[in-house]
C-alpha positions in Angstrom: 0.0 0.0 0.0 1.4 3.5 -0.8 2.2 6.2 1.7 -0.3 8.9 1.2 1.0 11.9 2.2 -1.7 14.4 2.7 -0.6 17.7 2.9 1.5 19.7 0.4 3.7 20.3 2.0 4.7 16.7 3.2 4.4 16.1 -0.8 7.2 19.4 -1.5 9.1 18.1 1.3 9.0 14.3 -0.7 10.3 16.3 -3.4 13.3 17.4 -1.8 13.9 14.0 -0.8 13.2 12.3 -4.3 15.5 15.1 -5.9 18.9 14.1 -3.4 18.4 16.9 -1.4 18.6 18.2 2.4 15.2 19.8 3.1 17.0 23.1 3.9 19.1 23.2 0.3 15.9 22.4 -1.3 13.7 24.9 0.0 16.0 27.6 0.2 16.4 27.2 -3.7 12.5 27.9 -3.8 12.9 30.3 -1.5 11.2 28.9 1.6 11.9 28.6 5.1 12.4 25.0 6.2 10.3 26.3 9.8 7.1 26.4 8.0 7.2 22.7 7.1 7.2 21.3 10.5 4.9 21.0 13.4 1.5 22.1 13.7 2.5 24.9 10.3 3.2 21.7 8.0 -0.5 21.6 8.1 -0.9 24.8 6.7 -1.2 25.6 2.9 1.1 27.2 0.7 0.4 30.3 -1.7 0.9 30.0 -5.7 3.8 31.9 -5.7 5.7 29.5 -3.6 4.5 26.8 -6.3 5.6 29.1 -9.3 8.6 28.7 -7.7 8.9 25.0 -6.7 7.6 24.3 -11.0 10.3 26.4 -12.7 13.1 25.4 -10.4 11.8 21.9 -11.2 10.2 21.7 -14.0 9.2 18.0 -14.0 7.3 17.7 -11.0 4.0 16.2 -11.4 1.9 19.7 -10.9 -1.3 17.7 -10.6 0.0 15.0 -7.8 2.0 18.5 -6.0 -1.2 19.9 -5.9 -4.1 17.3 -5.4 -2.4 14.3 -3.9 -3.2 12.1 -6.7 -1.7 10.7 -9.8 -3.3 11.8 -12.9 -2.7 8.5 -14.5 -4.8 5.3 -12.6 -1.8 3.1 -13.5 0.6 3.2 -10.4 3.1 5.7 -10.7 6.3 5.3 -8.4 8.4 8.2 -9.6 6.6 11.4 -8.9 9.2 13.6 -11.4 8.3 12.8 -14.7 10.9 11.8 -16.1 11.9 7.9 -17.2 13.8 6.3 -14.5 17.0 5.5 -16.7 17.5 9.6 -17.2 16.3 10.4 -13.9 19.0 7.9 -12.3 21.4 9.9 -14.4 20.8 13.3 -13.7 20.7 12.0 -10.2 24.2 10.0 -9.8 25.8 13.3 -12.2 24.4 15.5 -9.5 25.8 13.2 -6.4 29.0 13.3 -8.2 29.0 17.1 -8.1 28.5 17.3 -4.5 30.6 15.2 -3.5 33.8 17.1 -5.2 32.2 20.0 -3.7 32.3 18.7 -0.3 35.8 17.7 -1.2 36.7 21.4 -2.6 35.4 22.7 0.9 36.6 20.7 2.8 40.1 21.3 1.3 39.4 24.7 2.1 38.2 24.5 5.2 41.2 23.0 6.3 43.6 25.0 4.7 41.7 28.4 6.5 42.3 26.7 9.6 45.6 25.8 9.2 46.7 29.6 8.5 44.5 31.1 11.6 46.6 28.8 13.8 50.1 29.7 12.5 
């Protein structure tokens, strides 16, 4: 049986996770505030311009599932970007791959401006 998730929000917060993403990297992108999607606020609703935003940072969200709850389609759907899975595992792993030489990068930095505070 599928995990419903009921509010949007819990659905934009899927998204974050479905796209590889921390909650906080994700929303600030759409310019939200990672406070308003817990506790008693994740109930709350969320205006169109926060959606606007959400869409054309990532274009291949299912609008009607973000929106609704529900899959357009009545055959089961178990990637809610629309993408096929093969490019979507892609664009994923290329992604991962990124951050993680990132991480590496600043790290590497990190160290280095550490190393010259204590000399």
């Amino acid at each position: 049986m599928d995990k419903k998730y009921p509010t949007i929000k819990e659905r934009i917060l899927l998204i974050a996770k479905d796209q590889g993403l921390s909650y906080e990297s994700f929303l600030a992108k759409v310019y939200l505030k990672y406070a308003n999607f817990k506790g008693k606020q994740k109930l709350g609703g969320i205006n169109s311009k926060s959606i606007e935003k959400i869409i054309s940072e990532f274009p291949n969200i299912n609008l009607h599932w973000l929106i609704t709850g529900e899959q357009k389609t009545t055959a089961a759907i178990q990637n809610i970007v629309m993408e096929a899975p093969s490019e979507y595992e892609t664009s994923y792993k290329d992604k991962y791959l990124l951050m993680l030489e990132e991480n590496r990068a600043l790290r590497i930095e990190n160290k280095m401006l550490l190393e010259s505070s204590n000399a």
